[in-house]
C-alpha positions in Angstrom: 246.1 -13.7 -39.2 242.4 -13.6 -38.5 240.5 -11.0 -40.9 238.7 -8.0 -38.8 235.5 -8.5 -37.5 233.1 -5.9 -38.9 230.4 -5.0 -36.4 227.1 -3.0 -37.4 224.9 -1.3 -35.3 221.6 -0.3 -36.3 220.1 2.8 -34.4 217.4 2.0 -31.2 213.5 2.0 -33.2 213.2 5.6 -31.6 216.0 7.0 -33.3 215.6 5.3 -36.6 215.4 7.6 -39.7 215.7 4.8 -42.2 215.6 1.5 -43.0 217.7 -1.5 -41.5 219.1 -2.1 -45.3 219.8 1.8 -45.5 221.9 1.8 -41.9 224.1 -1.2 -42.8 225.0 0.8 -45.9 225.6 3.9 -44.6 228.4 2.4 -42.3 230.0 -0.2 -44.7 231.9 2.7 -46.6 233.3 2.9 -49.5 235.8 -0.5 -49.7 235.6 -2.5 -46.9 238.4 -5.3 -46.4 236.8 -8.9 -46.8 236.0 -11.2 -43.7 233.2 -11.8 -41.1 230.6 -9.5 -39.8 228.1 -9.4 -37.0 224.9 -7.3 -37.2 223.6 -5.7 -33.6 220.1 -4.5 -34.4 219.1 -3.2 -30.8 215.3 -3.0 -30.4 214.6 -3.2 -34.4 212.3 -5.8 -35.8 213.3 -7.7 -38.9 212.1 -9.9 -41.1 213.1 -12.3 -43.7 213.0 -10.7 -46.8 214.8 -7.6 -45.1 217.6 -9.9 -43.3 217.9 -11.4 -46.6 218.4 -8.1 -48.3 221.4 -7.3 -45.6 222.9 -10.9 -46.3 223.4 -9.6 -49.9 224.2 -6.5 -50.0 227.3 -7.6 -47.2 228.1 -10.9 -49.5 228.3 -7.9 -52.8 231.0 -6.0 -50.6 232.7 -9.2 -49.6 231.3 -9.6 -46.3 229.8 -13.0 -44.8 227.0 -12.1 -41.9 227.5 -14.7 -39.2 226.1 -13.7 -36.1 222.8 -11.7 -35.4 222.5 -9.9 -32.2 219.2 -8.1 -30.6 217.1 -6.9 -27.3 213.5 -7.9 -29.6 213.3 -12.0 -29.7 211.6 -12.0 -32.5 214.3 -10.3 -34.4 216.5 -13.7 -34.0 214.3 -16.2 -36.0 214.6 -14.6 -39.5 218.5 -15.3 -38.5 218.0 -18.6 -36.9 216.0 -19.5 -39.9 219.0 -18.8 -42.0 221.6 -20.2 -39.9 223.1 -17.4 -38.5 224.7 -17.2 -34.8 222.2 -15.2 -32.5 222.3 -13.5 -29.1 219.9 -11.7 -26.9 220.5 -9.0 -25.1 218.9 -8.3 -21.9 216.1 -5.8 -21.9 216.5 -2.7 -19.5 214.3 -3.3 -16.4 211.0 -1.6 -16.7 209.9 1.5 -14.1 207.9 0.1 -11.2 204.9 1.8 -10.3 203.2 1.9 -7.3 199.8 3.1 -8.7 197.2 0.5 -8.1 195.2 0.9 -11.2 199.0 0.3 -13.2 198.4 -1.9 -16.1 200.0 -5.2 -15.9 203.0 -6.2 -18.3 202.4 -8.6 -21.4 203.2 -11.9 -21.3 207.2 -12.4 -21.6 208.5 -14.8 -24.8 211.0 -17.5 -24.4 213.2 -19.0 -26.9 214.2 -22.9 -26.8 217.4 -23.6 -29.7 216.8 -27.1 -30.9 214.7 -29.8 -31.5 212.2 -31.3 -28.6 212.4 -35.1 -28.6 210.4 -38.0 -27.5 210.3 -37.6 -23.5 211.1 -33.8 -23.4 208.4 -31.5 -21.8 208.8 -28.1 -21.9 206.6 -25.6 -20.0 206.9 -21.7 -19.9 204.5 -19.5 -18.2 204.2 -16.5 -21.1 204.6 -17.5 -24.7 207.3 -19.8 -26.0 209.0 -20.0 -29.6 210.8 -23.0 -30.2 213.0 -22.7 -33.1 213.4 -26.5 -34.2 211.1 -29.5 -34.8 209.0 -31.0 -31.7 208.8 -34.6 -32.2 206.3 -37.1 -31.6 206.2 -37.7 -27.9 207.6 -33.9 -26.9 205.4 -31.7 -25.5 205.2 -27.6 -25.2 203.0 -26.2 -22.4 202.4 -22.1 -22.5 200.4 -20.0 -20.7 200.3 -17.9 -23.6 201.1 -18.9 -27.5 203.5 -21.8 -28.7 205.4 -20.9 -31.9 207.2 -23.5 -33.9 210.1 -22.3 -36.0 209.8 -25.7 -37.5 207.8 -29.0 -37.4 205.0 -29.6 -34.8 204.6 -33.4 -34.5 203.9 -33.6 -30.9 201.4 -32.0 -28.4 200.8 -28.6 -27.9 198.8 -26.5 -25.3 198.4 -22.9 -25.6 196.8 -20.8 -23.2 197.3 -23.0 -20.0 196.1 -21.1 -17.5 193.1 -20.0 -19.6 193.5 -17.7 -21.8 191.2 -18.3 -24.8 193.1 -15.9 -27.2 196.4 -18.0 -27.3 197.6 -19.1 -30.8 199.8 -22.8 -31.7 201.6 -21.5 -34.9 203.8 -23.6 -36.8 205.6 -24.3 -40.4 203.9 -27.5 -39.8 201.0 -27.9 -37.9 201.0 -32.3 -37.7 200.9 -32.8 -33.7 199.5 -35.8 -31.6 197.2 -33.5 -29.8 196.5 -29.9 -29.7 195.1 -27.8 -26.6 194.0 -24.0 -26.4 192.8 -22.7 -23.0 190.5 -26.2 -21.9 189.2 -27.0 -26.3 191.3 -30.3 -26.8 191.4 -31.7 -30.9 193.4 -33.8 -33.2 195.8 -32.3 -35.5 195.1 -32.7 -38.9 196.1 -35.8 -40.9 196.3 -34.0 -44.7 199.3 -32.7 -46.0 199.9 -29.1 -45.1 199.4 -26.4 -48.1 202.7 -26.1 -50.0 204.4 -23.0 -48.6 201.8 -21.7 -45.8 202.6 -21.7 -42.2 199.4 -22.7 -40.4 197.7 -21.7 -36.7 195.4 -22.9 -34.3 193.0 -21.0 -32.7 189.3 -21.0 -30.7 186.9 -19.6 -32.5 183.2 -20.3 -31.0 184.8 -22.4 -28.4 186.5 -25.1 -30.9 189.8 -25.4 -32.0 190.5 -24.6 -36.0 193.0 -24.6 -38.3 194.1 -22.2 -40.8 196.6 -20.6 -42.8 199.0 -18.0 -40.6 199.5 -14.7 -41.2 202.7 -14.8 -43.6 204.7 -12.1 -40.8 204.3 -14.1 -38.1 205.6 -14.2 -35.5 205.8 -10.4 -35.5 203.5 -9.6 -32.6 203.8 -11.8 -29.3 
């Protein structure tokens, strides 16, 4: 007989009067029977340390976390990072307005699961986080950033149609070729610092390299 599936749900961001660690021990009780569990967190960011945090707390009460549900993309690469299941759910459609002077949405983000090989182009017209390695020969095309849950070995262009403010962000930043907007360079041939992710970026019209901001990538 298969053990019960324990599901938590954490509350939508507007409703939340606590913490994502605070929720999934409010509802785990007092002894909860062993077996798998599956964490829905709605419209809450998390990040690693705090999915972390949840991981133990459920492995303390005998409960193994293997599937990761949420409507926020980003929420799913702490989990794919981990190797946790994920799923995303479908955003609610946003209100049309007829107003001419309505601002326009922000660019979408889409996910690619797995590992871009020799031959593979992929091309998305908002931002794109890949959660794998891209290969030598592979090659990601946004119109807004590329994100690389992973290794970035092949070539990269950010900002397609222009947009001067698009990031490349990797765990390792080691492609063929990198492009933001129309700047073309040459990824770096050192060895990355020990436990940095790294970004590219314009800055007075060339492309440079630096250490990323350690929460990326919270804000598309």
């Amino acid at each position: 007989m298969q053990p019960p599936l324990h599901r938590f749900v954490l509350a939508p961001l507007a409703e939340a009067r606590g913490s994502a660690l605070e929720e999934v021990q409010q509802q785990l009780g007092v002894e909860p029977s062993p077996g798998p569990a599956l964490l829905d967190c709605a419209d809450r960011p998390l990040t690693l340390p705090e999915l972390r945090q949840i991981l133990s707390t459920l492995e303390q009460a005998g409960l193994a976390l293997r599937r990761l549900e949420a409507r926020d993309p980003l929420s799913l690469v702490p989990a794919a990072a981990l190797g946790l299941e994920t799923a995303l759910h479908p955003s609610p459609a946003p209100e049309t307005s007829s107003a001419p002077d309505a601002p326009a949405a922000p660019p979408q983000l889409s996910i690619h699961r797995g590992t871009l090989r020799a031959g593979d182009h992929l091309q998305v017209e908002g931002s794109v986080l890949v959660l794998g390695d891209v290969n030598p020969g592979a090659r990601v095309t946004a119109g807004g950033d590329v994100r690389v849950w992973g290794r970035l070995r092949g070539v990269a262009h950010a900002g397609s149609q222009g947009d001067s403010g698009a990031r490349i962000v990797a765990l390792q930043l080691r492609p063929l070729q990198l492009r933001i907007a129309s700047a073309v360079a040459r990824g770096p041939e050192d060895l990355p610092p020990v436990g940095f992710c790294e970004e590219a970026l314009l800055e007075n019209g060339a492309i440079a390299i630096r250490p990323a901001d350690p929460q990326w990538p919270a804000h598309p």
